[in-house]
ROTI-562309 format. One record per residue (C-alpha): residue number from 1; residue in three letters; z, y, x. Coordinates in Angstrom, 1 decimal. Example, Ala and Ser with C-alpha at 12.3 -4.5 7.8 and 13.67 -1.06 7.14 Angstrom:
! ROTI-562309
(pt 1,"ALA",(7.8,-4.5,12.3))
(pt 2,"SER",(7.1,-1.1,13.7))
! end
This chain:
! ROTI-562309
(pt 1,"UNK",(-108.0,-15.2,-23.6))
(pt 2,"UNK",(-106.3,-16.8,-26.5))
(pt 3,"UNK",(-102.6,-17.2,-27.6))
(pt 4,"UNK",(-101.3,-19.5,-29.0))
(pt 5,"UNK",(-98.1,-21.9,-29.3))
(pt 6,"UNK",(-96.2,-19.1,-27.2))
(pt 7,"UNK",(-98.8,-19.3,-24.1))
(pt 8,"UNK",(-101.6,-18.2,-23.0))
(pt 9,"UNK",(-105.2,-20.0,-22.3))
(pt 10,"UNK",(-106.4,-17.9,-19.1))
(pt 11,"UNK",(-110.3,-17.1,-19.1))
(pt 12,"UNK",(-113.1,-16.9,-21.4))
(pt 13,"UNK",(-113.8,-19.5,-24.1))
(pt 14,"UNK",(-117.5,-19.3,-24.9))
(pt 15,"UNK",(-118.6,-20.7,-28.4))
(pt 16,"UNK",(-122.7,-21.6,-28.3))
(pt 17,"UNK",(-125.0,-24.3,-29.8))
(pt 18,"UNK",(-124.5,-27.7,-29.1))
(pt 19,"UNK",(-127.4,-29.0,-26.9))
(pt 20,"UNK",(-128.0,-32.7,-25.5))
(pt 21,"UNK",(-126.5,-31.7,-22.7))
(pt 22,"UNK",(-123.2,-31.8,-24.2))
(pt 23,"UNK",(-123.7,-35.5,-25.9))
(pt 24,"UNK",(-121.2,-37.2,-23.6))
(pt 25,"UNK",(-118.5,-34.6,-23.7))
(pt 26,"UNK",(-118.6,-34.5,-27.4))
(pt 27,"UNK",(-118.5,-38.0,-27.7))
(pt 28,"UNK",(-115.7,-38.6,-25.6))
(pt 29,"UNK",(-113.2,-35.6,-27.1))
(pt 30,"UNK",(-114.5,-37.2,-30.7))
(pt 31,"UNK",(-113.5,-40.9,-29.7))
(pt 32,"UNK",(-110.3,-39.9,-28.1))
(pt 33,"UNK",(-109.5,-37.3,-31.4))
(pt 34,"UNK",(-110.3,-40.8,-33.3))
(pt 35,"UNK",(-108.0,-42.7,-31.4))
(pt 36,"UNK",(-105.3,-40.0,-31.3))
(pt 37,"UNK",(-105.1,-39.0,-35.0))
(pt 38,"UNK",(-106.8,-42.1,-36.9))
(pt 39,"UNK",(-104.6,-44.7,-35.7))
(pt 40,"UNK",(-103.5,-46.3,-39.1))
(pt 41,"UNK",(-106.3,-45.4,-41.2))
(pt 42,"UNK",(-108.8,-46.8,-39.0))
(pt 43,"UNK",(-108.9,-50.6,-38.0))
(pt 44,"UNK",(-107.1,-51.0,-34.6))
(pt 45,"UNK",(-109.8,-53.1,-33.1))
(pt 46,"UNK",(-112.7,-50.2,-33.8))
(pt 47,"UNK",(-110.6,-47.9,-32.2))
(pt 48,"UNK",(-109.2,-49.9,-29.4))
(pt 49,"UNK",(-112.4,-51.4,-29.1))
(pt 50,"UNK",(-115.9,-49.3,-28.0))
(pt 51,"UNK",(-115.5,-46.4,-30.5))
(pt 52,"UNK",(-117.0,-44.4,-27.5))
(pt 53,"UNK",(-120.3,-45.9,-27.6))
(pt 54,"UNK",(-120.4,-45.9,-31.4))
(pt 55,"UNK",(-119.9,-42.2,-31.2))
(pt 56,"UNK",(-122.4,-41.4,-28.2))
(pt 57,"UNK",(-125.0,-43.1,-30.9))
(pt 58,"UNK",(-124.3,-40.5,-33.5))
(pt 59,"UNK",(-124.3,-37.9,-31.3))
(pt 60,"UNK",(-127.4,-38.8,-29.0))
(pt 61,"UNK",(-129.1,-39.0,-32.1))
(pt 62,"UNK",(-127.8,-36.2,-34.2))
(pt 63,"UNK",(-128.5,-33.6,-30.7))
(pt 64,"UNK",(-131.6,-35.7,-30.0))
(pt 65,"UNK",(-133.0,-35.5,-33.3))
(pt 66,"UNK",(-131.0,-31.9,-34.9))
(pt 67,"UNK",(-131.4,-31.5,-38.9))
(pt 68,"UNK",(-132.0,-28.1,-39.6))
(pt 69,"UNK",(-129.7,-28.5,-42.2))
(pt 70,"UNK",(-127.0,-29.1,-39.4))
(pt 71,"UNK",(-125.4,-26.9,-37.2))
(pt 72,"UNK",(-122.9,-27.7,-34.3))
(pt 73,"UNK",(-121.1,-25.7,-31.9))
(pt 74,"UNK",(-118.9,-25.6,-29.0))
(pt 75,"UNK",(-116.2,-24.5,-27.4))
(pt 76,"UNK",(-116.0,-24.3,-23.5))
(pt 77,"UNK",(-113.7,-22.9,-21.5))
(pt 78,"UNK",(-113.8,-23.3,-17.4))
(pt 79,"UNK",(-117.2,-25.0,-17.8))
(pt 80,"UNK",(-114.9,-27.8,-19.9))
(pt 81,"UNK",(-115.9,-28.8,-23.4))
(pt 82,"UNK",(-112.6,-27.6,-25.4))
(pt 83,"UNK",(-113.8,-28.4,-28.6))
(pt 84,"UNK",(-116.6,-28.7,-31.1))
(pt 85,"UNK",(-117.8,-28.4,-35.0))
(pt 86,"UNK",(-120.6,-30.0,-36.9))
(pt 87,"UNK",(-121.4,-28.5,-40.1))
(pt 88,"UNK",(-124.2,-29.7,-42.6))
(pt 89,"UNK",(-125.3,-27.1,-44.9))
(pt 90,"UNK",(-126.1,-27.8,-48.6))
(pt 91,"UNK",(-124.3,-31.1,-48.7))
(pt 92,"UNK",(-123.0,-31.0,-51.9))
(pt 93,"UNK",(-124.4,-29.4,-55.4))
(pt 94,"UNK",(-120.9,-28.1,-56.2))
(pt 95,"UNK",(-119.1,-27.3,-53.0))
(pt 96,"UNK",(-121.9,-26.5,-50.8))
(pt 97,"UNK",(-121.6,-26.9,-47.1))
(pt 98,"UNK",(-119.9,-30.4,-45.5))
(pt 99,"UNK",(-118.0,-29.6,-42.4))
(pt 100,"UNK",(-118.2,-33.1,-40.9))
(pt 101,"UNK",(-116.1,-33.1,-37.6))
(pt 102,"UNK",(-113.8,-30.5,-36.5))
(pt 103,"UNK",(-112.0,-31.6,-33.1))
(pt 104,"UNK",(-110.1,-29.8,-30.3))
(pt 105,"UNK",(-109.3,-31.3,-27.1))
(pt 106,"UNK",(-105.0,-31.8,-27.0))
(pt 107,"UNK",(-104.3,-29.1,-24.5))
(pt 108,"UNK",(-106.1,-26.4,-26.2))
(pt 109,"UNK",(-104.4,-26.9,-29.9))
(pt 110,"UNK",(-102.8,-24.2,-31.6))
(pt 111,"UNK",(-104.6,-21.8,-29.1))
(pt 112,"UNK",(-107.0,-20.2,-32.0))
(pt 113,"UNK",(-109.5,-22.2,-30.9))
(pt 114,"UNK",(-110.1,-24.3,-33.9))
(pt 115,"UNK",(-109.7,-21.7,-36.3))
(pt 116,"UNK",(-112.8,-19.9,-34.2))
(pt 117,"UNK",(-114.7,-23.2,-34.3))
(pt 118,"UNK",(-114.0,-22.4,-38.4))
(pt 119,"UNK",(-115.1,-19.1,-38.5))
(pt 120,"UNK",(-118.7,-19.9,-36.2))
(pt 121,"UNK",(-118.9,-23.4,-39.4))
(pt 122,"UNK",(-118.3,-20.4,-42.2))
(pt 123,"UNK",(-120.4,-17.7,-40.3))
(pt 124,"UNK",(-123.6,-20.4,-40.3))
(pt 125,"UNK",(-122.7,-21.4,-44.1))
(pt 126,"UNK",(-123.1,-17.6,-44.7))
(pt 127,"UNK",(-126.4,-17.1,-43.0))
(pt 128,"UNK",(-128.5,-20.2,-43.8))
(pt 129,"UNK",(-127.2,-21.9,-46.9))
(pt 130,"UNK",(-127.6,-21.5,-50.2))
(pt 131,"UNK",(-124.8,-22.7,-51.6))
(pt 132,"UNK",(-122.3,-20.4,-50.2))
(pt 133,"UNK",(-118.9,-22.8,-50.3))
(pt 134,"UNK",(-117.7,-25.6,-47.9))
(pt 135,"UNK",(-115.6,-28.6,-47.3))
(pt 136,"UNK",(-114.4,-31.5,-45.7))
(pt 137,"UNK",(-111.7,-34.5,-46.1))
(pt 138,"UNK",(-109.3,-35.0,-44.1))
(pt 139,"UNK",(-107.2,-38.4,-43.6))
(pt 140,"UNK",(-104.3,-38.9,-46.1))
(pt 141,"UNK",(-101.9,-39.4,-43.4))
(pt 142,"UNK",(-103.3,-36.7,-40.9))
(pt 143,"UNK",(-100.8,-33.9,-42.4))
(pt 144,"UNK",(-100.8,-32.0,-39.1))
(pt 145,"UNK",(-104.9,-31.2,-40.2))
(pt 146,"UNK",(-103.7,-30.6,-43.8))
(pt 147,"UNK",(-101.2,-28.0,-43.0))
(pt 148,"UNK",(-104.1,-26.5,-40.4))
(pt 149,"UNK",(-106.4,-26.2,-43.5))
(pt 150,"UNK",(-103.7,-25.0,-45.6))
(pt 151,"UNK",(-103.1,-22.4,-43.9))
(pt 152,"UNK",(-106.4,-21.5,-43.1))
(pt 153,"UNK",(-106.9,-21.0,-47.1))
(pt 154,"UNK",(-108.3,-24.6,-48.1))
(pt 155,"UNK",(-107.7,-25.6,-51.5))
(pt 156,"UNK",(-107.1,-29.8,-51.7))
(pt 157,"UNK",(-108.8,-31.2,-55.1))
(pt 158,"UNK",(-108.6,-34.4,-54.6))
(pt 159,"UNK",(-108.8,-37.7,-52.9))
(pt 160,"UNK",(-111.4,-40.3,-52.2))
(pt 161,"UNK",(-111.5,-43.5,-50.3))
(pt 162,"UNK",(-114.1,-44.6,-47.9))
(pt 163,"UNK",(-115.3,-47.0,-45.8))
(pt 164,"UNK",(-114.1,-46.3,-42.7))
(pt 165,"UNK",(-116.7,-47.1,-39.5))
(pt 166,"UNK",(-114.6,-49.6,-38.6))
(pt 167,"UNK",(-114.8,-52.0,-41.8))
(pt 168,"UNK",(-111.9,-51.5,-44.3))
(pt 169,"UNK",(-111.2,-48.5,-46.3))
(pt 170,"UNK",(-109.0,-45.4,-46.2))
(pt 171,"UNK",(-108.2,-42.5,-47.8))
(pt 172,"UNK",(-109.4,-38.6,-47.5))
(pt 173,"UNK",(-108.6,-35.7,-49.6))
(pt 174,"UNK",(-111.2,-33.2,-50.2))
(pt 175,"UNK",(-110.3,-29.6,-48.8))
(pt 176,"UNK",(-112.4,-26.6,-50.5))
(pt 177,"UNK",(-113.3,-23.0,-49.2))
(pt 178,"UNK",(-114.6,-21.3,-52.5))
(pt 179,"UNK",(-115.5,-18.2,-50.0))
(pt 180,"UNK",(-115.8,-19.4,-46.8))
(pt 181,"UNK",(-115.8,-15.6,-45.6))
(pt 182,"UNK",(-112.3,-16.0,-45.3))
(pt 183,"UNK",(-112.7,-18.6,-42.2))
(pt 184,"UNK",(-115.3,-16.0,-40.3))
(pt 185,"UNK",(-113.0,-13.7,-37.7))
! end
């Protein structure tokens, strides 16, 4: 069980290893997390077009085909994939570890879930990198994931643009964890 937002998520959420079983699921919640939260800073027509299939690719081949520098977990609840995190280890010289995609399906936010997906991202930073720090950008205009990160004891320094998937360019600011023991429960 897990509170959260004043209720209560009944049952077990188990947190394991990503396997290519779990390809479709994690595509979908990551397309649907896209179109949700990226509208804006994202072209309309990747995101109202097939942003599904374009994130089945990445995920067939990144669970098809695992970097041992990666590591990506779920969450499932009920048998249901609730939410997921892909870390890459050693991404960066300076701030170590990138966690690439942190997503939680819309019914299970603010349930502690994400903040677990966090701690298993830190825990594996911990373990197998060597540089022993992490990060990750976040959308300008996503402040609902800033003030998550915030208060989860991220650090912004800065901000970058990028080409988004889509064609165009938007704008992320970098979010540091100088110790990412903080993030492990």
């Amino acid at each position: 069980m897990i509170l959260g937002r004043g209720r209560l998520i009944r049952g077990a959420v188990d947190f394991r290893h990503a396997t290519e079983a779990d390809i479709e699921a994690i595509a979908s919640l990551h397309a649907d997390s896209w179109r949700r939260n990226y509208r804006g800073s994202f072209a309309d027509s990747y995101l109202d077009g097939d942003v599904h299939a374009d994130r089945r690719a990445v995920w067939t081949e990144r669970l098809t085909h695992p970097d041992p520098a990666a590591d990506t977990v779920v969450a499932v609840e009920a048998g249901r994939l609730v939410g997921f995190v892909h870390t890459i280890l050693d991404d960066d010289p300076r701030d170590g570890a990138l966690l690439d995609n942190l997503h939680v399906v819309p019914d299970a936010q603010g349930t502690g879930i994400g903040t677990a997906l966090m701690g298993h991202s830190a825990a594996a930073v911990l373990a197998r990198g060597r540089i022993r720090r992490m990060y990750l950008y976040v959308l300008e205009p996503n402040t609902g994931a800033q003030a998550f990160y915030d208060a989860r004891g991220g650090r912004c320094v800065g901000r970058e643009g990028f080409d988004e998937p889509g064609g165009g360019q938007a704008v992320g600011l970098r979010y540091v964890w100088d110790d990412p023991s903080v993030l492990r429960p």
